[in-house]
C-alpha positions in Angstrom: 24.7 81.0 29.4 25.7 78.3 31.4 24.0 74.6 31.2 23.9 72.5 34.1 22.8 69.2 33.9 21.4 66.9 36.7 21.3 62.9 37.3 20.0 61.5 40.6 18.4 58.7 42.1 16.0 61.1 44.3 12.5 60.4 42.4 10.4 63.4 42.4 8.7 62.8 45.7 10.8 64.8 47.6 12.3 68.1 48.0 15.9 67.0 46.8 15.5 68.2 43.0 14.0 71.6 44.1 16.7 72.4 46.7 19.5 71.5 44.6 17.6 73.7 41.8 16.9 76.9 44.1 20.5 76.4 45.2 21.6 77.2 41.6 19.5 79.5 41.1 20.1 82.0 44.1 23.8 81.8 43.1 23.4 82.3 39.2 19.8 83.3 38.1 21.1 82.9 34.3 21.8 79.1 34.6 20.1 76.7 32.2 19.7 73.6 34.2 18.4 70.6 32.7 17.0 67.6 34.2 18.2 64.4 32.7 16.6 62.3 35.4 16.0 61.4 38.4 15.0 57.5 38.4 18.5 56.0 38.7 18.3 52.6 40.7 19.1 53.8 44.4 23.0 53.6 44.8 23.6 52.3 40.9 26.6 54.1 39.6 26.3 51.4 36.6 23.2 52.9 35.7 24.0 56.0 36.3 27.1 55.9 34.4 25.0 54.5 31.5 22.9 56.9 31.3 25.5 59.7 31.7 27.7 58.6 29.2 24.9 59.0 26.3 23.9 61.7 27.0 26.7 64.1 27.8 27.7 64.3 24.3 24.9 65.8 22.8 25.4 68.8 24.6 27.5 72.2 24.1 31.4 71.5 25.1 31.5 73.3 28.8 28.7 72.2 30.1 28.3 71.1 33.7 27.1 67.8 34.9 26.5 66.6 38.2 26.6 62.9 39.5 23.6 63.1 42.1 24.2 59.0 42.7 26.0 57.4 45.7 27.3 61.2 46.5 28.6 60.4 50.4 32.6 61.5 50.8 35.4 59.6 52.5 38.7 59.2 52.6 38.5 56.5 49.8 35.9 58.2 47.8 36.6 62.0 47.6 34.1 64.8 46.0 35.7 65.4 43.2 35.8 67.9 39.9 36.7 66.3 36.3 37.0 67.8 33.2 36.4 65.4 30.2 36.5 65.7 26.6 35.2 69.6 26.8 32.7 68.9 29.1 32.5 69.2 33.5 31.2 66.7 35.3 31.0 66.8 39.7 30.5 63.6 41.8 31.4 61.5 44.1 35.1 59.5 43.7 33.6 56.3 44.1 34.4 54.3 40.3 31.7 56.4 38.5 33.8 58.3 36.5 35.8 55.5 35.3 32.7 53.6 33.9 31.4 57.0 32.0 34.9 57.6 30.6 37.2 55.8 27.8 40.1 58.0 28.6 42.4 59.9 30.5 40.3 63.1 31.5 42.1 66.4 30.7 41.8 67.8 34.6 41.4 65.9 38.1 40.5 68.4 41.2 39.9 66.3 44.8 37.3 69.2 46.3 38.2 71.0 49.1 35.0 73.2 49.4 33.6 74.5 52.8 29.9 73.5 52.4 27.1 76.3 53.6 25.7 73.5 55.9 26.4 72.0 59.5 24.7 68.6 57.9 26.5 66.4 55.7 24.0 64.4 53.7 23.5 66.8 51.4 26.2 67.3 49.6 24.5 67.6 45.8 23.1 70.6 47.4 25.9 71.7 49.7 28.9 71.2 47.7 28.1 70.6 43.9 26.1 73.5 43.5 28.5 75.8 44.6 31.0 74.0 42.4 28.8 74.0 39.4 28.5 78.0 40.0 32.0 78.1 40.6 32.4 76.8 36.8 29.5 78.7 35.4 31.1 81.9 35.8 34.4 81.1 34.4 36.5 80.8 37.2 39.7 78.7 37.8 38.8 75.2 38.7 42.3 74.8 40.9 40.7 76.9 43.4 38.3 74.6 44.7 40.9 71.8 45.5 43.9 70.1 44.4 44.6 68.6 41.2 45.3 64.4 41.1 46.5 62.4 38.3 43.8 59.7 38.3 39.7 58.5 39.4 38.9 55.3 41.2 39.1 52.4 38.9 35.8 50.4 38.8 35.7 47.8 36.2 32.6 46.9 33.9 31.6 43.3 33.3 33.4 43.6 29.3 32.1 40.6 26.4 34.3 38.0 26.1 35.0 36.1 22.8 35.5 32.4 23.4 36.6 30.5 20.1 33.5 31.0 17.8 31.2 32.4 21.0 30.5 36.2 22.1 29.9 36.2 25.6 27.7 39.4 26.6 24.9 40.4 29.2 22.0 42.8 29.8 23.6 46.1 31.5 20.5 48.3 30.9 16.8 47.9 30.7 15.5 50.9 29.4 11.1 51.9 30.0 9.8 50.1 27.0 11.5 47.2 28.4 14.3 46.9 25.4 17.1 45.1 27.2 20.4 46.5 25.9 23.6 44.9 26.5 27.6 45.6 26.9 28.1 44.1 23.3 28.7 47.1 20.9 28.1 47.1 17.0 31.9 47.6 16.6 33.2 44.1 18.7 30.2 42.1 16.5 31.2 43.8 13.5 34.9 42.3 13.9 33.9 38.9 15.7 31.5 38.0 12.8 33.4 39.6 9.9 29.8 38.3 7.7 30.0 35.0 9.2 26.5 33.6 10.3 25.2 33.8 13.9 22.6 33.2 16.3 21.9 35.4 19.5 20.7 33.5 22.6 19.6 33.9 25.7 17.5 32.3 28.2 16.5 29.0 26.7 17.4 27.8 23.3 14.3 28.7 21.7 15.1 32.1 22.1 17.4 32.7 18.9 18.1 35.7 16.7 19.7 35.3 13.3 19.4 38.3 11.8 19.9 42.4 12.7 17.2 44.4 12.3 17.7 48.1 11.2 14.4 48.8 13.3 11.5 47.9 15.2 9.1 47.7 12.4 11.3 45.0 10.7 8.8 42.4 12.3 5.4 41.6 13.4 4.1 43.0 16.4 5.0 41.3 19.1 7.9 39.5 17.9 11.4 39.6 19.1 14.3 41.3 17.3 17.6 42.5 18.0 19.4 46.0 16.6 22.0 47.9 17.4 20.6 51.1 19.3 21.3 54.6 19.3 24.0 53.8 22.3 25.8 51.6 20.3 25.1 48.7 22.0 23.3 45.5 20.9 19.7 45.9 21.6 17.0 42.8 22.4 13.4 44.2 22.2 10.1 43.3 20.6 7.7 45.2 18.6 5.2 46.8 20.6 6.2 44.5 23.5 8.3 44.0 26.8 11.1 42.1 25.7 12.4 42.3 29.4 9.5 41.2 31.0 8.5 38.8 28.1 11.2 36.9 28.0 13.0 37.4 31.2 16.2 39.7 30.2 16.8 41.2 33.3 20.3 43.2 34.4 23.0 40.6 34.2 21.1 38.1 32.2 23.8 36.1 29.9 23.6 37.2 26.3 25.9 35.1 23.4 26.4 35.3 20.1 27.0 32.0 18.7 28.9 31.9 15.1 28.6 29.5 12.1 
């Protein structure tokens, strides 16, 4: 049975999710299609990619995801078919893929798919869902366009370690407010090597000395910093809005100072 997964920045006001959904569904009734969600920042492929990169893994290899984010096609950013570490994923060309991936994806197609539709703004609907379908029932990806050796480069704001300072920020802000940035467990792990350290951010009354394993490690209310299930180093509070609270919004300056 196939899985399709979707990611959009449509809210659930509209008719977009439905459409895309019936879509599917007239074309293969069996499909399992999954919402992941639809509250991506209009536009965002940083969020977007975020979200789809922890995620994908967790479900069966050959499953289908598509990109609803940013999906207009031009010359520059083509509609485009990857296949990546088992899995499918269908979106726009447009640097997305190269902020979800680490590596080289196994397959490349640029789509060249005659959509059902005279109107062009729809192409989740028009295009991906026939590609999806096209996937579903086992049938060779070349068809639908021509195969390219690589995806639109779009580089992520990395850390940087300066002499005995780790330079990170907030890339996600997630709905209890737990402001996660792009430092991961494995960079600290080698910067600090057990040295001592202070996270800060803001002002310098906002300092963290100490990882917490989880959010019950302190009072209600106070701030604390873990590493999350992403990976990434998390700044939160228990029972509170670290983001709100204490003003850790996308691209807000994170360091790591060491002793």
């Amino acid at each position: 049975m196939a899985i399709i997964t979707l990611t959009s920045d449509w809210g659930t006001k509209d008719h977009y999710v439905g459409a895309v959904k019936g879509t599917i569904l007239r074309q293969l009734p069996e499909a399992t299609i999954i919402d992941i969600t639809h509250a991506i920042p209009p536009f965002d492929l940083n969020q977007a990619a975020f979200t789809i990169r922890n995620f994908y893994k967790n479900f069966p290899a050959g499953s289908i995801h598509i990109l609803a984010v940013n999906t207009e096609a031009s010359i520059r950013h083509p509609h485009t078919l990857v296949k990546y570490d088992g899995h499918w994923f269908i979106g726009a060309d447009n640097g997305i893929f190269s902020l979800i991936f680490d590596d080289k994806p196994e397959m490349i197609i640029d789509l060249d798919v005659m959509q059902d539709s005279d109107y062009f703004t729809f192409p989740t609907r028009d295009v991906f869902a026939k590609v999806a379908c096209h996937i579903a029932e086992g049938k060779p990806p070349e068809k639908l366009g021509h195969v390219k050796k690589e995806v639109l480069q779009k580089m992520a704001f990395k850390p940087v370690i300066q002499g005995d300072l780790i330079k990170g920020q907030v890339i996600y802000v997630d709905n209890y407010e737990n402001a996660i940035t792009n430092i991961t467990e494995t960079l600290f792990k080698s910067a600090t090597r057990g040295r001592k350290f202070a996270i800060t951010f803001r002002s310098a009354t906002n300092r963290i000395t100490r990882i917490s394993k989880s959010y019950q490690d302190v009072a209600e209310g106070e701030m604390l910093a873990l590493f999350s299930s992403s990976g990434y180093l998390e700044i939160a509070m228990n029972k509170g809005n670290a983001a709100g609270l204490l003003g850790l919004y996308l691209d807000q300056p994170v360091n790591i100072e060491l002793t």
